[in-house]
Backbone bond lengths (Angstrom), bond angles and torsions (degrees), N, CA, C in turn:
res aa  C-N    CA-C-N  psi(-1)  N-CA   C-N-CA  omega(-1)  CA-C   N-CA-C  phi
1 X - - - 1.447 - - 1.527 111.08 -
2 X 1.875 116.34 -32.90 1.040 106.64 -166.79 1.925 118.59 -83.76
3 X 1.331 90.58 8.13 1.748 106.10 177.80 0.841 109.01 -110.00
4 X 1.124 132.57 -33.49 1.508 138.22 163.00 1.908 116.39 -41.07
5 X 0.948 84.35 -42.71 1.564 109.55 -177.65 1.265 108.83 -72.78
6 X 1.166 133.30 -56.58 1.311 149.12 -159.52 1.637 99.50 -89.69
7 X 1.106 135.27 -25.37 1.803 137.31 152.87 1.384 102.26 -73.68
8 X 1.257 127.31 -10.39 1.530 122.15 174.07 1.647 97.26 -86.64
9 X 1.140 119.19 -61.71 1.143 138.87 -160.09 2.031 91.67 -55.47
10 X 1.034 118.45 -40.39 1.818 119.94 -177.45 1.072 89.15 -79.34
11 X 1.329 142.98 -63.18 1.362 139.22 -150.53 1.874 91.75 -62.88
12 X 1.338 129.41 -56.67 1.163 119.53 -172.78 1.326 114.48 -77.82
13 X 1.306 139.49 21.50 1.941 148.86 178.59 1.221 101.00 -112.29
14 X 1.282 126.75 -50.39 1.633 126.88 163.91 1.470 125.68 -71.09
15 X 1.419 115.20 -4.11 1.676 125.28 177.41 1.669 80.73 -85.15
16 X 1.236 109.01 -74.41 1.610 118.36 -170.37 1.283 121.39 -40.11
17 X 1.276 110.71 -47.04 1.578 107.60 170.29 1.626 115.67 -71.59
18 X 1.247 129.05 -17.63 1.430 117.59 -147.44 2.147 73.28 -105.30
19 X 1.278 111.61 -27.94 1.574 107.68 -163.44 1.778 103.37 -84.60
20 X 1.606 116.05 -19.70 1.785 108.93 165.19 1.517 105.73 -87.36
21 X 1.218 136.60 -5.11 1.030 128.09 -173.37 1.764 108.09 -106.35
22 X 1.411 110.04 3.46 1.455 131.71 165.78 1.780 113.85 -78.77
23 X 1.030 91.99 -44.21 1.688 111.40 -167.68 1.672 89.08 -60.91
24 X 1.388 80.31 144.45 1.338 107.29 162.58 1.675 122.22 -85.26
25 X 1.171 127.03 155.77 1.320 140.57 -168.50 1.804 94.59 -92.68
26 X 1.390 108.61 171.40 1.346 127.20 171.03 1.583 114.69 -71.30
27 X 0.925 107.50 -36.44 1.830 104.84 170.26 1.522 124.06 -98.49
28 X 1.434 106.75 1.94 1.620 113.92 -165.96 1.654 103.82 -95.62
29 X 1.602 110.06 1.65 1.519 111.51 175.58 1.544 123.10 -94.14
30 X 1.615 104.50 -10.38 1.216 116.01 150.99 1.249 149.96 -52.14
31 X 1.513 109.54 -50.76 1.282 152.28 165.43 1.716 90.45 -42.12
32 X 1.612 126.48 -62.38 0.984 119.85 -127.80 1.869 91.10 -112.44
33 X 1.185 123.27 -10.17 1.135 131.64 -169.82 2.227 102.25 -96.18
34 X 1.433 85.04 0.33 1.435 85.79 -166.22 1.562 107.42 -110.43
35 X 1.537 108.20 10.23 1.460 115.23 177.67 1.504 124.56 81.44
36 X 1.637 87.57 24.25 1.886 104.83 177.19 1.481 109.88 -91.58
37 X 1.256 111.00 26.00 1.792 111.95 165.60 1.530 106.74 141.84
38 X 1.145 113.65 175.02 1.786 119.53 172.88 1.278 115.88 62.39
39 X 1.824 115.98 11.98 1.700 108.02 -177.22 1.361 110.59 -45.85
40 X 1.765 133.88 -51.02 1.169 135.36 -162.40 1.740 120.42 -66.31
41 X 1.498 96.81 -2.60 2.042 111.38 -153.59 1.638 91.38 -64.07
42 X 1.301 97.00 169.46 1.638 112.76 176.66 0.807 116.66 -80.41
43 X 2.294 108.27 -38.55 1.428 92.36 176.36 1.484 128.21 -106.24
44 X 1.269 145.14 -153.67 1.030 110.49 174.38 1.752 90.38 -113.77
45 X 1.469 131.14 -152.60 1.500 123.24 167.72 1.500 121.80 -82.41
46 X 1.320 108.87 -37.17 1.411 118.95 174.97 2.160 115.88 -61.93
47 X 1.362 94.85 -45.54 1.411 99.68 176.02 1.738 105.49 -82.46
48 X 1.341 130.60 -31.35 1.935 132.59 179.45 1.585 90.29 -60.18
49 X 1.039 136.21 -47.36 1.276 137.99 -147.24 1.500 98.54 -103.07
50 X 1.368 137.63 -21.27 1.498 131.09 -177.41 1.517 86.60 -84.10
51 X 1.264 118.12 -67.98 1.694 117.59 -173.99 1.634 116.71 -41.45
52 X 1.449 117.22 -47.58 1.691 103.96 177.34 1.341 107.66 -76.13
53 X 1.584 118.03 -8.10 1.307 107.84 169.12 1.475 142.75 -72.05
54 X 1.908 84.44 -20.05 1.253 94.98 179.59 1.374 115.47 -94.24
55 X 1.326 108.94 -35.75 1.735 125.33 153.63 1.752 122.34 -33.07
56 X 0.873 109.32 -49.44 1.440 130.98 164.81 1.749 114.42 -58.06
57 X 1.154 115.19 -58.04 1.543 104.64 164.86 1.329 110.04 -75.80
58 X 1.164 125.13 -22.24 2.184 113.29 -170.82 1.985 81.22 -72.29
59 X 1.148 135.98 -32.58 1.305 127.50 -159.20 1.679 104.09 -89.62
60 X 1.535 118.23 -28.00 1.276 111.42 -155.04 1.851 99.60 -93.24
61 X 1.550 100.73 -10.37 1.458 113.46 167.21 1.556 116.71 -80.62
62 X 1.239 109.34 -45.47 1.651 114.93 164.17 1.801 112.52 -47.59
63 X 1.669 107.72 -33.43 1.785 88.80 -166.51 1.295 90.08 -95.77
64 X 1.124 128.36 18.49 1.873 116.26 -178.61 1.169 94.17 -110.86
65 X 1.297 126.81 -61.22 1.569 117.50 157.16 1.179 138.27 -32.84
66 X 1.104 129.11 -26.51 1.340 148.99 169.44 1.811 119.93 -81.02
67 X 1.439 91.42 -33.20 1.373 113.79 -171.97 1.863 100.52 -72.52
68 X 1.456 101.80 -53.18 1.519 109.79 167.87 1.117 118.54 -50.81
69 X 1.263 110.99 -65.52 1.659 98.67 179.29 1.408 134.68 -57.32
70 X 1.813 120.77 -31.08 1.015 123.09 169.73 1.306 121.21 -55.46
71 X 1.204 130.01 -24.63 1.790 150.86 -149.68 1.750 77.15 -100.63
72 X 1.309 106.98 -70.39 1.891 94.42 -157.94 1.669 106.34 -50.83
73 X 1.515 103.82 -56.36 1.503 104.45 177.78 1.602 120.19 -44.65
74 X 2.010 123.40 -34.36 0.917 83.98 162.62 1.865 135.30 -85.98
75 X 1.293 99.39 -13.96 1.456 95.97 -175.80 1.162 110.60 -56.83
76 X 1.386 135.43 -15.78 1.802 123.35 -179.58 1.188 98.04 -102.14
77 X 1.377 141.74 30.53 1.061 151.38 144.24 1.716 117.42 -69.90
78 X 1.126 80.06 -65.98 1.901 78.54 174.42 1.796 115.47 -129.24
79 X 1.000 110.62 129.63 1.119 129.98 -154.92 1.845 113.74 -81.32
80 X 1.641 104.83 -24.67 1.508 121.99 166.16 1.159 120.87 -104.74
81 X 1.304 114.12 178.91 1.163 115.48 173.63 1.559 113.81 -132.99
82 X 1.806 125.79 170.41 1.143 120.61 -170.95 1.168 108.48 -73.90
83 X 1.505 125.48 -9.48 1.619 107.74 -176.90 1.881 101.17 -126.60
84 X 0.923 97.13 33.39 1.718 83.18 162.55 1.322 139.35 -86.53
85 X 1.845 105.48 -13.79 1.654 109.81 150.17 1.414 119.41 -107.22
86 X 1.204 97.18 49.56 2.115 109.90 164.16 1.426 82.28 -102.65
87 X 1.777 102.63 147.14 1.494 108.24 148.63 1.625 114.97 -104.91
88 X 1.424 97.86 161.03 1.878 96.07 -162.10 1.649 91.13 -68.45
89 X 1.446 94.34 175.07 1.840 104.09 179.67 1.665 97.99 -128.63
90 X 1.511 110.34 119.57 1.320 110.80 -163.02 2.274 85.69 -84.02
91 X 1.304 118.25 127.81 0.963 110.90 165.22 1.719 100.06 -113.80
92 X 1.693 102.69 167.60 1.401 110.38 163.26 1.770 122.91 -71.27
93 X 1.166 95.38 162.26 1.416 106.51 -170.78 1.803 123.39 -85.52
94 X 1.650 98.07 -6.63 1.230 114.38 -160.81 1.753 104.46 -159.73
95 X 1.240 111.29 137.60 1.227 117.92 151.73 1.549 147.50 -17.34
96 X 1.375 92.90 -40.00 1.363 101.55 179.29 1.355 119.71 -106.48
97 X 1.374 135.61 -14.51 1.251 118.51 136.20 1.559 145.76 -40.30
98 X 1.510 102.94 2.43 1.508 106.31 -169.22 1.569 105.88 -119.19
99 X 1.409 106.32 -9.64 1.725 107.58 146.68 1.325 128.53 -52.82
100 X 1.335 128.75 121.75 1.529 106.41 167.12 1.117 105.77 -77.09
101 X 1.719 113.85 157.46 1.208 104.82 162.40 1.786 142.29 -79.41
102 X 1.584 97.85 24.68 1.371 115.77 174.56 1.756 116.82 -74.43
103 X 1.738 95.94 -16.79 1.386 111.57 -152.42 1.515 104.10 -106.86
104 X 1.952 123.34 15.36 1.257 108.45 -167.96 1.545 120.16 -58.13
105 X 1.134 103.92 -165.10 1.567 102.22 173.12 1.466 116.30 -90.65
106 X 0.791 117.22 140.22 1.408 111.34 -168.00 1.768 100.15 -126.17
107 X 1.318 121.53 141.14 1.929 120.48 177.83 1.675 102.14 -54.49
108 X 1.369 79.46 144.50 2.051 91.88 171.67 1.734 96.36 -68.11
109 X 1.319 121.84 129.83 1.363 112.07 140.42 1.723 129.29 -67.92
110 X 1.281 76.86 161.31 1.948 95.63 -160.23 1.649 88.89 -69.99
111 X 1.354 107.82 149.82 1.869 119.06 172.50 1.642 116.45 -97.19
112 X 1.620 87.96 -51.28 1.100 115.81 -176.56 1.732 115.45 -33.31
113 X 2.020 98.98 164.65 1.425 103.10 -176.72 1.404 107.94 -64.37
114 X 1.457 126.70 -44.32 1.302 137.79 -158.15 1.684 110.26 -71.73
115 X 1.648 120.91 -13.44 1.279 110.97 171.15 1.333 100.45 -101.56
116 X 0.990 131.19 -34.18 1.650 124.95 164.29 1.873 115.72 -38.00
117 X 1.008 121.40 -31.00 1.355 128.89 -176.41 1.382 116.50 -68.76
């Protein structure tokens, strides 16, 4: 069942993608209402674009739905997880705890002729 599902789940990500990448844009209904191609089409732009619109949500509800269920089914699948025998690593919160304090700063000594004197 759980592959079954999951070829559902591709079959409906590639419907979805191939059906927003159908849609028309906000200015591209102009173009087409103005006799720049498709006079003979079945549909017109206002009705092509209500239908993948509506197509588009009956599908984008199917992969969320789908999406849920796959997730629950797998969590009762396995009952652990990969990190439950890690132990946590307490790190610091800041930079400067990770100086020792063997390492303060200490003044440059002078090189020069005049501290040699």
């Amino acid at each position: 069942m759980f592959h079954s599902l999951m070829i559902f789940h591709i079959v409906i990500s590639v419907l979805l993608i191939v059906l927003v990448l159908l849609q028309f844009g906000k200015g591209a209904e102009a173009g087409l209402m103005s006799g720049g191609g498709g006079g003979d089409s079945t549909f017109t732009g206002s009705q092509q674009g209500n239908i993948l619109g509506k197509i588009t949500t009956i599908l984008a509800v199917l992969f969320l739905g789908n999406s849920i269920l796959l997730a629950k089914i797998q969590s009762t699948k396995s009952s652990s997880s990969l990190l439950d025998g890690e132990a946590p690593i307490a790190a610091p919160l800041n930079n400067d705890a990770m100086i020792p304090k063997t390492q303060e700063t200490k003044a440059p000594e002078a090189t020069t002729e005049e501290s040699k004197k």
